[in-house]
NUDRENMAR-842313 format. One line per field, with one value per residue (C-alpha): residue number from 1; residue in three letters; x, y, z. Coordinates in Angstrom, 2 decimals. Example, Ala and Ser with C-alpha at 12.3 -4.5 7.8 and 13.67 -1.06 7.14 Angstrom:
resi: 1,2
resn: ala,ser
u: 12.30,13.67
v: -4.50,-1.06
w: 7.80,7.14
***
This chain:
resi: 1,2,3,4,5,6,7,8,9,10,11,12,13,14,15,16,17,18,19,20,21,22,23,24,25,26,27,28,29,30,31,32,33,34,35,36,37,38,39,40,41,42,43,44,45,46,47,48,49,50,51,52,53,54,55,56,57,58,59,60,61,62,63,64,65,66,67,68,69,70,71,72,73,74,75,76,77,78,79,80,81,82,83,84,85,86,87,88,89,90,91,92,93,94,95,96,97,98,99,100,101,102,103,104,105,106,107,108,109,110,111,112,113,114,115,116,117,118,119,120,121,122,123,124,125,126,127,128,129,130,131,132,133,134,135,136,137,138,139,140,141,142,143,144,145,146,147,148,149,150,151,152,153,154,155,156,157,158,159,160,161,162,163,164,165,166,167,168,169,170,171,172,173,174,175,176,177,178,179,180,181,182,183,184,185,186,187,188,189,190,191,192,193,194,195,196,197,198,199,200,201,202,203,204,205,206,207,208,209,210,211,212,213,214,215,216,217,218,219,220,221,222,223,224,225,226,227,228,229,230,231,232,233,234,235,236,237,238,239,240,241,242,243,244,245,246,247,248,249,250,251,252,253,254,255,256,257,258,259,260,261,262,263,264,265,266,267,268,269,270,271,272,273,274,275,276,277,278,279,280,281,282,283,284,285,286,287,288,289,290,291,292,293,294,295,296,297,298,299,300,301,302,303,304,305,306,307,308,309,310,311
resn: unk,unk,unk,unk,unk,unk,unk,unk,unk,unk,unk,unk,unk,unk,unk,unk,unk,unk,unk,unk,unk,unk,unk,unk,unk,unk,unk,unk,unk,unk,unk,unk,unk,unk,unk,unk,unk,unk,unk,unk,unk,unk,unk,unk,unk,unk,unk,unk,unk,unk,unk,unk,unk,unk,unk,unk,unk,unk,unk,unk,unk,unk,unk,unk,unk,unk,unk,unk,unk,unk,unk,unk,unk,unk,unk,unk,unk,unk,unk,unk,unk,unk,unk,unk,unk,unk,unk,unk,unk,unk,unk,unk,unk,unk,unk,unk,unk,unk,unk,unk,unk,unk,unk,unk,unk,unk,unk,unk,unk,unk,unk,unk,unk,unk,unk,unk,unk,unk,unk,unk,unk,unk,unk,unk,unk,unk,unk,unk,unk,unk,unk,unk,unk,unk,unk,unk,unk,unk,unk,unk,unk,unk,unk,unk,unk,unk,unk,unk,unk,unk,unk,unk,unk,unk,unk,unk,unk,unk,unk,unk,unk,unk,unk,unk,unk,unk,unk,unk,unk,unk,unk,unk,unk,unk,unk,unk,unk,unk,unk,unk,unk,unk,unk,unk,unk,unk,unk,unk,unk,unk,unk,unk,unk,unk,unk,unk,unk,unk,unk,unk,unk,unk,unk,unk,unk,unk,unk,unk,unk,unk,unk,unk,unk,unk,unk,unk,unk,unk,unk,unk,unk,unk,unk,unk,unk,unk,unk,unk,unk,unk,unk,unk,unk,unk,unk,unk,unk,unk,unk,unk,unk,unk,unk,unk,unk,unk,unk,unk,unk,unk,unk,unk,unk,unk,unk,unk,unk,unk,unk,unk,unk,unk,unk,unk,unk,unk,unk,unk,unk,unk,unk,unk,unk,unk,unk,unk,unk,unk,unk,unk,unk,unk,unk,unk,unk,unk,unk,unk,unk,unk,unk,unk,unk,unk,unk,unk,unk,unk,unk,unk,unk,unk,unk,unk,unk,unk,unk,unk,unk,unk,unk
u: 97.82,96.47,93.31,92.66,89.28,88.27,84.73,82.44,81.16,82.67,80.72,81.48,79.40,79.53,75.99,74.00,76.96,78.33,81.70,82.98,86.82,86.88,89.63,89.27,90.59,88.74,89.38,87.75,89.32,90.25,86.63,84.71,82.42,81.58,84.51,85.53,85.95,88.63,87.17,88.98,85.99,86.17,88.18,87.38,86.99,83.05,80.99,79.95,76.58,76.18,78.71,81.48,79.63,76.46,77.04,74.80,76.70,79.82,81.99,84.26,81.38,79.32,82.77,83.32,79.75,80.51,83.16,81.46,78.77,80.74,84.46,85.45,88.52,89.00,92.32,94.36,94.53,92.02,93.37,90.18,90.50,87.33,86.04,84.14,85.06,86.72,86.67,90.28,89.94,91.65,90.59,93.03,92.33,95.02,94.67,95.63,92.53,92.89,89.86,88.68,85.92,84.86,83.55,80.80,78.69,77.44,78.94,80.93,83.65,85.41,84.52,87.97,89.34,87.01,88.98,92.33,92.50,92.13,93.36,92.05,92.65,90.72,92.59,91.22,94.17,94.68,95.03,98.15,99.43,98.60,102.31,103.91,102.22,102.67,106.45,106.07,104.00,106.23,109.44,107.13,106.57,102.50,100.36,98.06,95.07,92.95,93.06,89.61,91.90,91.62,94.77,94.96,94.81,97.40,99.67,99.39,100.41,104.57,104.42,101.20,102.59,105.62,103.05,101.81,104.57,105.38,108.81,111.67,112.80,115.50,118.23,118.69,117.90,116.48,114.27,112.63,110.87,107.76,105.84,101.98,99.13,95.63,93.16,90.47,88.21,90.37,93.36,95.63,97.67,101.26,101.74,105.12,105.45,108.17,109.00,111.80,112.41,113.49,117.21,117.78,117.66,116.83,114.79,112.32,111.36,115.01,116.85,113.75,111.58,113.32,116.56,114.38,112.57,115.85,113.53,113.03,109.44,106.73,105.94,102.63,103.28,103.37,106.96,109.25,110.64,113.95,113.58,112.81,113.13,116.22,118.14,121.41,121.54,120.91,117.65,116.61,115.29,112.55,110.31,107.70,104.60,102.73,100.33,97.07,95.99,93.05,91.28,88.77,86.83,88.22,90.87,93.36,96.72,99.32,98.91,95.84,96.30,96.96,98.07,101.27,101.79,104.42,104.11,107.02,108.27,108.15,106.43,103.03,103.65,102.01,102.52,101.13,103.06,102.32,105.01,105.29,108.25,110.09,113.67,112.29,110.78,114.42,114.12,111.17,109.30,107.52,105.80,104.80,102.47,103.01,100.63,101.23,98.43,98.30,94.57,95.79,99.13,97.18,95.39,97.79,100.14,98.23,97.37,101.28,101.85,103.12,106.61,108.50,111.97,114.81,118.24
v: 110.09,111.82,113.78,115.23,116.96,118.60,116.70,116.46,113.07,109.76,106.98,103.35,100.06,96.35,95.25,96.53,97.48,100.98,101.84,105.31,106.02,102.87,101.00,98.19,95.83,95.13,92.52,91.51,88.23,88.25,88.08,88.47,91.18,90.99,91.12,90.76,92.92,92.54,95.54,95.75,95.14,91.96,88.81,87.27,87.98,88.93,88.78,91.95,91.43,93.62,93.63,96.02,98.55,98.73,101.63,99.84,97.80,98.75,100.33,102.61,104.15,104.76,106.65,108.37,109.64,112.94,112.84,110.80,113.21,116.24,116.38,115.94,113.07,109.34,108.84,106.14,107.28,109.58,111.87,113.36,115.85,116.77,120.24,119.83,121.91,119.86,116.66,115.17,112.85,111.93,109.28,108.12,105.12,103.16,101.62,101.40,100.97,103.38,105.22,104.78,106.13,108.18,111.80,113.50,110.29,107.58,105.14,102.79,100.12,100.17,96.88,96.83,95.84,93.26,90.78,91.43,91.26,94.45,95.26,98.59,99.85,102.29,103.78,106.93,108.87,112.04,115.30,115.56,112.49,114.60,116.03,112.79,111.12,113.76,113.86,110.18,110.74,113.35,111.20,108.93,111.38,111.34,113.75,115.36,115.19,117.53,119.22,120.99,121.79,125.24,127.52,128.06,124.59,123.79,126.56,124.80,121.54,122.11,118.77,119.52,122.51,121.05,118.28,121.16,122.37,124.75,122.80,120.32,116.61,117.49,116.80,113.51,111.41,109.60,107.24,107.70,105.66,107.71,106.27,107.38,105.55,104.88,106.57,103.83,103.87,103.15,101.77,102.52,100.41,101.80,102.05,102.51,104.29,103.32,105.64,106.05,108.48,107.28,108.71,106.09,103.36,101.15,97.57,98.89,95.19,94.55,97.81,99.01,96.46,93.81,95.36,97.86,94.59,92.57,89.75,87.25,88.29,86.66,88.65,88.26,90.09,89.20,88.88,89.40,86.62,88.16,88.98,85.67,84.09,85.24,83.66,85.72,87.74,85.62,86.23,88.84,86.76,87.76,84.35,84.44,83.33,80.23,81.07,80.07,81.66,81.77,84.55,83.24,81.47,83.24,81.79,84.61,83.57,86.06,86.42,88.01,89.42,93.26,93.32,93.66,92.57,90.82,89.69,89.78,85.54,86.26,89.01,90.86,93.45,92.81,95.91,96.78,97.98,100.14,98.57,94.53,92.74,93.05,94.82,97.54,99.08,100.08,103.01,104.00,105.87,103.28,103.12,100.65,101.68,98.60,97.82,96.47,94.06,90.46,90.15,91.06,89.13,86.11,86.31,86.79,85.04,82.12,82.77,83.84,79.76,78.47,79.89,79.48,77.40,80.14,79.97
w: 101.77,105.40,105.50,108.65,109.90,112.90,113.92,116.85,115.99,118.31,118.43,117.30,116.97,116.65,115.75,118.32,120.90,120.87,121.99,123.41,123.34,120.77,119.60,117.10,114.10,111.16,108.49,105.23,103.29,99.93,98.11,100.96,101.56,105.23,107.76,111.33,114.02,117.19,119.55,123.24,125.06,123.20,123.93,120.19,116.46,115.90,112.65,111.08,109.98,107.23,103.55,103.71,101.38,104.17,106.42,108.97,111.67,110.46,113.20,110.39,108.81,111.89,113.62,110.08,109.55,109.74,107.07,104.44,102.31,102.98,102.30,98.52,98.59,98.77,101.38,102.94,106.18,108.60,111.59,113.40,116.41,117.86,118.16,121.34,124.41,126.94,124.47,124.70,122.19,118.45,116.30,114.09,111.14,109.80,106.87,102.69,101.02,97.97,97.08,100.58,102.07,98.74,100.95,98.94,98.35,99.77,101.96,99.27,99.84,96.24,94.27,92.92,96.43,97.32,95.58,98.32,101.82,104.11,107.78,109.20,112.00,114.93,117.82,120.45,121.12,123.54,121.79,123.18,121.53,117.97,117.89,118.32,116.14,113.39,113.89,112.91,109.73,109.08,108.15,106.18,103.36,103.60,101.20,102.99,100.48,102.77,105.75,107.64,110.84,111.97,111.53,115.48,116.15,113.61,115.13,118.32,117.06,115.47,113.51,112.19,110.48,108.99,107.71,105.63,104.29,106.40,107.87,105.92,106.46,104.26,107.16,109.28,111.32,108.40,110.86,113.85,116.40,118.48,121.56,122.08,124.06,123.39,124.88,126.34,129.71,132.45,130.69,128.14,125.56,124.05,120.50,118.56,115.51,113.40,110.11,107.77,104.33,101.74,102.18,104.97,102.55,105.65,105.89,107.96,109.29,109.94,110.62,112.74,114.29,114.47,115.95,118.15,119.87,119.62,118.95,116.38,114.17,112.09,109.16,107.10,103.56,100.01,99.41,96.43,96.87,97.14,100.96,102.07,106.11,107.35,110.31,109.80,112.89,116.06,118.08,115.41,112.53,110.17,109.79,107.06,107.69,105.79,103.28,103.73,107.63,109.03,110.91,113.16,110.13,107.20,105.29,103.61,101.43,101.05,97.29,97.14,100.80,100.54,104.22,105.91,109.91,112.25,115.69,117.92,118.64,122.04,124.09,123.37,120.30,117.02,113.99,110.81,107.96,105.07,102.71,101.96,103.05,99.72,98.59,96.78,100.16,101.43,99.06,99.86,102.92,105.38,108.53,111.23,113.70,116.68,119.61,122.92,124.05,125.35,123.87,119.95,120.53,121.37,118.45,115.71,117.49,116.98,113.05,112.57,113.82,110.94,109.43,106.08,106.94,107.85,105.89
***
């Protein structure tokens, strides 16, 4: 699901540091009810102080304050484009959490999902980079749950309209690969999109990222056990990742991990993905959304260490 909202609100914290134009990764374990945060300003994994249902501390709900208490759905995904005048900003959070943020009460992580591992993520995008990224939701078959974006603006923005019904993905290409930037103070960091419908009955791990990087990958998901490490096509293999890892102090395993991510074996890209590395994915929709950065490759590089043996 995609709700998307026009807001004025933009403002992001980390205990007592606030971040404009933020960008950011948050994790919570499997059973754990306080997380950690990767923010760009920062070159390590911080504590959040507060549990995961406390809206104090907590980067998401401080950024999403202006959506919780006043729109009536729970989503998996949040598109924001700000309202005011000469503002060039769009927040967009990535993440699966069903039921998540609950609008029209208060601040609430579900208790269901405290038992599994979570991976959200914050980025600051142009307004420009709005189209783009829409054509990339677009082949991923989202439901847009709710939608607070003015008519004119949505007009303005041709993706945004066929997100709405108002356009088909009824002919091909059945996948599609988009390229958009963050938005950050002085710099900028490239993200990929990577999205397929369910009529391209593609591996998106294989048939997308892998053979769009030409390099080999290390995948964190809770397999099937049917897709398993794969060395079949040479310097594009898909290496499975060793369950238990650690981030910074907090020890996940895949099985009750809800997460999907790779990094690239070589170079600085690292993606999340919203379906697990298994076989029935390559008849479904999917989507990767990949960053560029030497900081966050570094990182989950080093947790993504130890691989399953490749056949």
């Amino acid at each position: 699901m995609v709700l998307l909202y026009e807001l004025v609100h933009d403002l992001c914290n980390v205990g007592d540091t606030v971040f404009e134009e933020f960008c950011g990764q948050f994790f919570i374990k499997p059973h754990g009810r306080k997380g950690k945060i990767l923010t760009a300003p920062e070159n390590d994994w911080v504590n959040v102080p507060a549990d995961l249902h406390n809206p104090v501390g907590h980067s998401f709900a401080v950024a999403l304050a202006d959506v919780i208490g006043n729109k009536p759905v729970s989503n998996v995904g949040i598109l924001i484009l700000h309202t005011n005048p000469g503002t060039d900003s769009a927040p967009w959070f990535v993440h699966i959490v069903p039921g998540f943020p609950k609008p029209k009460t208060a601040w609430a992580f579900p208790e269901s999902e405290y038992a599994k591992g979570h991976f959200l993520i914050c980025f600051t995008l142009a307004k420009s980079a709005v189209d783009v990224l829409a054509n990339g939701l677009l082949l991923g078959s989202p439901f847009v749950y709710y939608n607070d974006i003015s008519q004119l603006k949505v007009n303005s923005i041709p993706a945004l309209k066929k997100l709405f019904g108002e356009g088909s993905n009824t002919f091909p290409p059945f996948s599609t690969t988009q390229e958009i930037a963050t938005k950050l103070a002085g710099s900028s960091m490239p993200v990929q999109i990577f999205s397929k419908s369910q009529r391209s009955k593609y591996e998106i791990y294989i048939k997308l990222i892998s053979k769009r990087f030409k390099q080999n990958i290390r995948v964190w998901s809770a397999t099937d056990k049917q897709l398993k490490s794969s060395c079949k096509i040479p310097g594009q293999n898909i290496l499975i990742v060793r369950s238990p890892i650690l981030i910074g102090d907090h020890l996940s395993t895949s099985e009750r991990d809800s997460t999907n991510w790779l990094v690239t074996e070589n170079g600085d890209v690292f993606c999340q993905v919203d379906l697990p590395y298994a076989k029935f994915q390559k008849c479904k929709s999917a989507m990767a959304v990949c960053i560029k950065n030497v900081n966050d490759f570094a990182h989950f590089s080093k947790i993504a260490s130890q691989v399953a043996t490749c056949t």
